[in-house]
C-alpha positions in Angstrom: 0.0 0.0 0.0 1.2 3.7 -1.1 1.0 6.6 0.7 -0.4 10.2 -1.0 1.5 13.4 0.1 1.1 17.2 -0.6 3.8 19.3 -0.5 3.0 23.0 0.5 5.6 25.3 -0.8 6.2 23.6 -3.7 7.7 26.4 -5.7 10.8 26.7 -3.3 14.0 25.2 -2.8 13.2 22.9 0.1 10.0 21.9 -1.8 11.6 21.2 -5.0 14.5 19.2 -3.5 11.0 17.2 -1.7 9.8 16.7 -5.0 13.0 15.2 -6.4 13.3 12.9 -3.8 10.2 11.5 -3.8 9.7 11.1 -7.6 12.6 8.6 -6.7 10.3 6.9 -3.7 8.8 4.3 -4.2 6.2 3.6 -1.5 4.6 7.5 -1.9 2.5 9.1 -4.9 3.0 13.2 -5.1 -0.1 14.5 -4.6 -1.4 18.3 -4.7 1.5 20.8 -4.9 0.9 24.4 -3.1 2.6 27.7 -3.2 1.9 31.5 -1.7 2.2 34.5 -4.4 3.3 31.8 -7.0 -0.3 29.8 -6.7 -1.9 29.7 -10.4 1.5 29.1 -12.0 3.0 26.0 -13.6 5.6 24.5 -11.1 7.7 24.1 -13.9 8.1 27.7 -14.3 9.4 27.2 -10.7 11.5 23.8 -10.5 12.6 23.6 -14.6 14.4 20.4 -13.5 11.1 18.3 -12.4 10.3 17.5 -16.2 8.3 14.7 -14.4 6.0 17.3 -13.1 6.4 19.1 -15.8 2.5 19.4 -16.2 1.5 20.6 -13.0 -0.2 24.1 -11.8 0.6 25.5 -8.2 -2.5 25.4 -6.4 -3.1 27.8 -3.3 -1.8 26.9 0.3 -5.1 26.1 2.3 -6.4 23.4 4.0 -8.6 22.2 1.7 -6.1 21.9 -0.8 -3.6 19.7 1.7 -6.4 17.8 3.0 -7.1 14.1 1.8 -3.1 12.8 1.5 -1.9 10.7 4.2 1.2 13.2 4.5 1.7 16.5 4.2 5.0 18.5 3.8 5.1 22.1 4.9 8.1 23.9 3.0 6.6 27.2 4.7 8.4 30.6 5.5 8.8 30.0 9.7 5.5 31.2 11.6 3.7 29.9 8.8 2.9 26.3 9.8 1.4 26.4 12.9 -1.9 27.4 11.8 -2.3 25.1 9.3 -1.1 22.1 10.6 -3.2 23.0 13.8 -6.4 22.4 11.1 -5.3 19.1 9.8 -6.5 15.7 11.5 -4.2 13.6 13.6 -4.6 10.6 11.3 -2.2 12.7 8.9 1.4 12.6 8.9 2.5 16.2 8.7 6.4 17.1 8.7 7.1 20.6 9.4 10.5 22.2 7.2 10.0 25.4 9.2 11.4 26.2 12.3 8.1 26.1 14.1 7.8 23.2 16.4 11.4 22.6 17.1 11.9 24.5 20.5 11.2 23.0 23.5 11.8 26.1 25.3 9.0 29.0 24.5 10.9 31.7 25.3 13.7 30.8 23.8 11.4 30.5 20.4 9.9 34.3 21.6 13.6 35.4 21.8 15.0 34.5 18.3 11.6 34.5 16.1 9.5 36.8 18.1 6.7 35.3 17.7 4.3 33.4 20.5 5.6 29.6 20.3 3.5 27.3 18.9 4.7 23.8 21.1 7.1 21.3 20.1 6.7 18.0 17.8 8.8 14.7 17.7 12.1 15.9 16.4 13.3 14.8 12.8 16.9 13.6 13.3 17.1 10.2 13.6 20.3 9.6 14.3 20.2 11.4 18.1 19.8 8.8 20.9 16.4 7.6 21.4 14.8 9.1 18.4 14.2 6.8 16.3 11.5 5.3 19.0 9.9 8.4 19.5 9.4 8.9 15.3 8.2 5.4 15.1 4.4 6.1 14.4 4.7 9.8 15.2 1.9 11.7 13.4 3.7 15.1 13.4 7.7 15.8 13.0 9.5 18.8 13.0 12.7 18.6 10.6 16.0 20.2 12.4 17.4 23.3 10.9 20.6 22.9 8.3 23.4 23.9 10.6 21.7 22.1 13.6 21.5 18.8 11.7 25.4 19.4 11.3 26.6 20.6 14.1 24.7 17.6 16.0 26.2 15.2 14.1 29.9 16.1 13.8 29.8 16.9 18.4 27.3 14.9 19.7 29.4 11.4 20.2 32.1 13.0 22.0 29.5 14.9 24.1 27.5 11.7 24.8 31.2 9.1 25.8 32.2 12.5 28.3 35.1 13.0 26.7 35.2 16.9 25.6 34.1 19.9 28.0 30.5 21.4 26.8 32.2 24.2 25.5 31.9 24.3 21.8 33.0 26.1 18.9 31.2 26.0 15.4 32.6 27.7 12.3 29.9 26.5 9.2 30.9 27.8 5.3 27.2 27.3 4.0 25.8 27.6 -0.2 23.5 30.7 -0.7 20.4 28.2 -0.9 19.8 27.8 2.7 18.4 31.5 2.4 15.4 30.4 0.2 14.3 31.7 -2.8 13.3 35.7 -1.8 15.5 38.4 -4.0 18.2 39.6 -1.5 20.2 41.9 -2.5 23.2 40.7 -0.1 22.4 37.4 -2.3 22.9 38.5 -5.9 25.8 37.2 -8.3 28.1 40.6 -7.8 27.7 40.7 -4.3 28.3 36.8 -3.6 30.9 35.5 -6.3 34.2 36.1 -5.3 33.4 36.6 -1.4 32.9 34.9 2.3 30.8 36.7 4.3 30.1 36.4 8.2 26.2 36.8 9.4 24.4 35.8 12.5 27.8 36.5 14.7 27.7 36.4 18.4 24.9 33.7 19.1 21.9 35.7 16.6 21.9 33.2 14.5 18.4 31.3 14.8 19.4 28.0 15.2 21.6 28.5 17.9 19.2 27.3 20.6 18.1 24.3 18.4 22.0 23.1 18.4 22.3 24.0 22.2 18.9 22.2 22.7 20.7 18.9 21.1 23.4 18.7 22.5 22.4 20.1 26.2 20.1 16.5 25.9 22.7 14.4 24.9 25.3 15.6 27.4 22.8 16.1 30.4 24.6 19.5 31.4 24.4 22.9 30.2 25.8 23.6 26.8 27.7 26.9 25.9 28.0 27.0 22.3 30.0 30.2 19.9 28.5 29.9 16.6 29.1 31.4 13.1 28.4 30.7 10.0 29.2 32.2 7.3 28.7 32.6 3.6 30.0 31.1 0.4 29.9 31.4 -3.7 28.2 28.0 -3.7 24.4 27.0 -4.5 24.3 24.0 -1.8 26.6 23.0 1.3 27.7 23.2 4.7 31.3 22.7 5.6 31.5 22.4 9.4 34.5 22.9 11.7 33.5 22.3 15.2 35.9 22.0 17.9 35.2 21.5 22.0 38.1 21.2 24.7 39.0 17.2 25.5 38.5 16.5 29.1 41.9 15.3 31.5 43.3 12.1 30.4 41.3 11.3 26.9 43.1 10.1 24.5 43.0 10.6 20.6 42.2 7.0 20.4 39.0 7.1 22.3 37.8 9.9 20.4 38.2 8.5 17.0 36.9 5.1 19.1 33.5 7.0 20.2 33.0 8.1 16.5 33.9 4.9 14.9 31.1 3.3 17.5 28.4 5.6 16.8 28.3 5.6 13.7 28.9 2.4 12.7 25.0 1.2 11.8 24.5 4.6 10.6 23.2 4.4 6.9 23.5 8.4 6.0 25.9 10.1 8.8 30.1 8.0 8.1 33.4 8.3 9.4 36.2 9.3 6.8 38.8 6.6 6.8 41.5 8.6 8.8 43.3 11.1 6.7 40.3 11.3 4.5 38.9 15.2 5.0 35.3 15.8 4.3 34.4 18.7 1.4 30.9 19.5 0.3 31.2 18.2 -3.5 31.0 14.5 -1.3 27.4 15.1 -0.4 26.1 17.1 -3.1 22.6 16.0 -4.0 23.1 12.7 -1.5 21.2 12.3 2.1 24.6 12.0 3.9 26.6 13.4 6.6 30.6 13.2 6.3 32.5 13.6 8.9 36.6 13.5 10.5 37.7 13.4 13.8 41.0 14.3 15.1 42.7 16.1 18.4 44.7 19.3 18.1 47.1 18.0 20.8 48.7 21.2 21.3 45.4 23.2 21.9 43.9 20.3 23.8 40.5 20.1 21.4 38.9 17.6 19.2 38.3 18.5 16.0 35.3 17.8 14.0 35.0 18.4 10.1 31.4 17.5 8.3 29.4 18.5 5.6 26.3 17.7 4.2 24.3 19.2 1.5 21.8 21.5 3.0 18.9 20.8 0.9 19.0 17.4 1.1 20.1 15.6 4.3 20.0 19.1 6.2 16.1 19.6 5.0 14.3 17.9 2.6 16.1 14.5 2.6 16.1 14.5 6.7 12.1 15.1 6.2 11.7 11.6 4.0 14.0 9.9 6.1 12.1 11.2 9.3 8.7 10.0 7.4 10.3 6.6 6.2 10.6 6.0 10.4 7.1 7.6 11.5 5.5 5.6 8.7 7.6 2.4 9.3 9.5 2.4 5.9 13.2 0.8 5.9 14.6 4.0 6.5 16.6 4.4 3.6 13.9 4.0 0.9 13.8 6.8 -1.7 17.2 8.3 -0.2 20.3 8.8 -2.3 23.3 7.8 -0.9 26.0 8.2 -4.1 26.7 12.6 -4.4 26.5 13.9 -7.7 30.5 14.8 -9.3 32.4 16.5 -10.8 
């Protein structure tokens, strides 16, 4: 038995990397496809890769447009999805790409989206202890943030075997996409080629909590956490260099030990062979994490190098492979694992 989904937001980046995936999937049927201003227009006007799709219109996001698929993907501006996932029954499976329901802490949601917090859904990273239980059969999941899914990744096994201080560093290089599809005008080719550019400095940036909020549950204690991510001449990626102080005593070979053991079973989040260095072109287009591990011993840190693409495992492919588990899929159905080169 298939499964029917809508996507709302179709037009976008998230949504059309959504679409691409699950033309590829073979256990769900794309159903209605939404958009805001761009509702009436062909979605290949939007998406000219989706020759697949090729013949469909943009319908409006409403409710009565989403309703009757057994999942529904919202590819909404944040603040957008509340509302209408608050008006869809709970025997649909709706998984939130917004930033919405991924707090747990309501003022900290108040504090960086200024808004009143709308409550908190199973979280959609896998990979975290324990969460693959509570997605199992989960109505509702709320996909993590682009530089969270990262930054969770590449710290959270050191954090979890005790063997760095909770005091972490985070320097992301990150692809213009992750800033949607809206004209910016920081965003356009003259301004972007040729440049890095720092934004968000000094704990602004909005998923800051969300990567605190990780890793504060992994470690049990409280997490302090510099962030800062910065801009690159590239469409899709995060490059992620993320550092914490080692504890007394640890060694470099428990380190690469507590990586090696984590992610072991993994199918989407791999250990480099040693002396193997992560770079985004090893993700593009794929639902995988890369990551290295090593120890600066003359600094006393670990070091932590991953990337991802952010489109796909840091949004749209971590949303399929978060409905794959609520739905009770094999988790890597409809997910690329082989990158797209040169």
């Amino acid at each position: 038995m298939g499964y029917s989904a809508a996507i709302a937001g179709a037009s976008g980046y998230a949504g059309g990397e959504l679409l691409r995936l699950l033309l590829g999937h073979p256990e769900i049927e794309i159903g209605t496809l939404t958009a805001g201003s761009n509702a009436g227009t062909p979605l290949i006007q939007h998406q000219p890769h989706l020759l697949p799709l090729a013949d469909r219109v943009l319908a409006p996001t409403t409710v009565e447009e989403l309703r009757g698929h057994d999942v529904v993907y919202l590819a909404l501006p944040h603040g957008q999805s509340a509302d209408i996932a608050q008006q869809l029954g709970d025997d649909v499976l709706v998984v939130d790409c917004g930033a919405d329901f991924r707090l747990n802490d309501a003022s900290a949601w108040e504090r960086f989206y200024g808004t009143p917090h709308a409550g908190t859904w199973p979280y959609g990273l896998p990979e975290l202890p324990g969460q693959r239980d509570r997605l199992a059969g989960a109505r509702r999941v709320a996909v993590p943030g682009c530089h969270v899914t990262v930054a969770t990744l590449a710290l959270f096994p050191g954090l979890a075997e005790q063997l760095v201080e909770p005091d972490l560093t985070v320097v992301a290089v990150t692809g213009t996409s992750g800033a949607g599809k809206a004209p910016k005008p920081n965003l356009i080719g003259s301004e972007i080629m040729g440049a890095l550019s720092p934004y968000g400095v000094g704990g602004t940036h909005r998923h800051n909590p969300e990567i605190v909020q990780n890793l504060t549950s992994v470690t049990g204690e409280p997490v302090k956490l510099s962030f800062t991510p910065v801009l690159a001449p590239l469409p899709r990626g995060i490059l992620a260099t993320c550092t914490a102080p080692l504890k007394d005593g640890v060694t470099p070979a428990q380190v690469r030990a507590a990586y090696e053991t984590t992610y072991a079973d993994e199918p989407f989040t791999r250990l480099l062979p040693e002396g193997t260095w992560p770079s985004t072109a090893m993700t593009l287009a794929a639902n995988t994490t890369l990551l290295q591990v090593t120890v600066d011993a003359d600094a006393g840190r670990m070091v932590v190098v991953a990337a991802l693409d952010n489109l796909t495992k840091g949004t749209a492919g971590g949303a399929v492979q978060s409905t794959n588990v609520a739905l009770g899929l094999p988790e890597e159905t409809g997910l690329p694992l082989a990158a797209v080169a040169p």
